[in-house]
N, C-alpha and C positions, 0 to 999 in steps of 0.2 A: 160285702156289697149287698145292697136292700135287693129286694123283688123287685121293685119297680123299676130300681137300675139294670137289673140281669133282664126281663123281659126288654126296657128300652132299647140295650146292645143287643138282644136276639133281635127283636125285630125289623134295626137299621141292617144287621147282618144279613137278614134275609131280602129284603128291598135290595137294598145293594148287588148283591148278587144277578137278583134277576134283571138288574140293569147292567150291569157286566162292571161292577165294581167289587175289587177286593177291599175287607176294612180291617183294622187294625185298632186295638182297643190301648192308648197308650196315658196312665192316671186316668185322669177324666175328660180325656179329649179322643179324637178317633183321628183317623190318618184313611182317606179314603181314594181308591187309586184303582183306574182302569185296568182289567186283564192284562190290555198289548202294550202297556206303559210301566216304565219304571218307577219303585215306588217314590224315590226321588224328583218325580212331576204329580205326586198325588197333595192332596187338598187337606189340609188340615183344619180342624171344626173342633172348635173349646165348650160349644153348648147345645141344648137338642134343638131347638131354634136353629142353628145354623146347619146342623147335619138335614134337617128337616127341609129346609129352603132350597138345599142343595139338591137333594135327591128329588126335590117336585121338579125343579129346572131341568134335571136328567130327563125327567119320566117324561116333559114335555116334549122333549127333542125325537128325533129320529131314530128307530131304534133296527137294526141290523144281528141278520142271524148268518152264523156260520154251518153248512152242514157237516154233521159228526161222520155218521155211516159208514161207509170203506172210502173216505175222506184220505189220500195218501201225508198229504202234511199233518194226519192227527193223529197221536200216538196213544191209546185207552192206559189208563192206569185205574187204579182202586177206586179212590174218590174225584175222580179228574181226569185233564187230559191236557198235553202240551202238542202245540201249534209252531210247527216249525216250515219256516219260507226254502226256498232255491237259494234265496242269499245264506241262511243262518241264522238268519232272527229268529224268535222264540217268545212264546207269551203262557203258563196254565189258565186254565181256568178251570172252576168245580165241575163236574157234568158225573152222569152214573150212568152208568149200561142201560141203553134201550133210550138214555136222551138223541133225538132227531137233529137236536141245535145246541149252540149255547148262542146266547145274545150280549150284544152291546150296543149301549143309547149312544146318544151323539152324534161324533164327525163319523164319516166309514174308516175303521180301522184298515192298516196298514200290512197289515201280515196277514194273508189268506184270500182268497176267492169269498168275500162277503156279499150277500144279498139284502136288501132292503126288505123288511117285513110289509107285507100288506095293511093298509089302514084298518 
């Protein structure tokens, strides 16, 4: 893989993320798929053009934090932390010690007590 291919996968990596998307680097296409969704509803994108369109229409939308803290449905691990409901549902997402949130753009997710970010 070039430099210029390994920075362009870090960088969607990292955009993705703080829009509450996991990505998945699969040949040369990506597979990019919200925390509280399965990857089986995530978006698939063949070129950086498209990954690129995608993630600006995220960033446009609405973007919703969960608090971490002594959060009871949220359980700290190493690199992450998994969100579990009253029902049973379940979502990770990345976060490290001392993160206040983690976020997601879009609709308001489904598993958890979310808040709407301030403008």
């Amino acid at each position: 893989m070039s430099l210029e291919a390994w920075e362009f996968r870090n960088e969607v990596d990292n955009l993705a993320r703080g829009l509450g998307y996991w990505t998945s680097h699969i040949g040369n296409g990506f597979l990019l798929y919200r925390f509280d969704e399965p990857r089986v509803l995530g978006e698939w994108f063949s070129t950086e053009s498209e990954v690129r369109a995608f993630l600006a229409e995220i960033e446009a939308s609405p973007r919703w934090r969960l608090p971490l803290g002594d959060n009871p449905i949220v359980k700290h691990y190493k690199y992450g932390v998994v969100v579990t409901d009253d029902a049973g549902r379940w979502f990770s997402a990345p976060a490290y010690r001392g993160d206040a949130y983690i976020y997601i753009s879009g609709d308001q997710p489904t598993i958890g007590s979310w808040e709407q970010c301030p403008d």
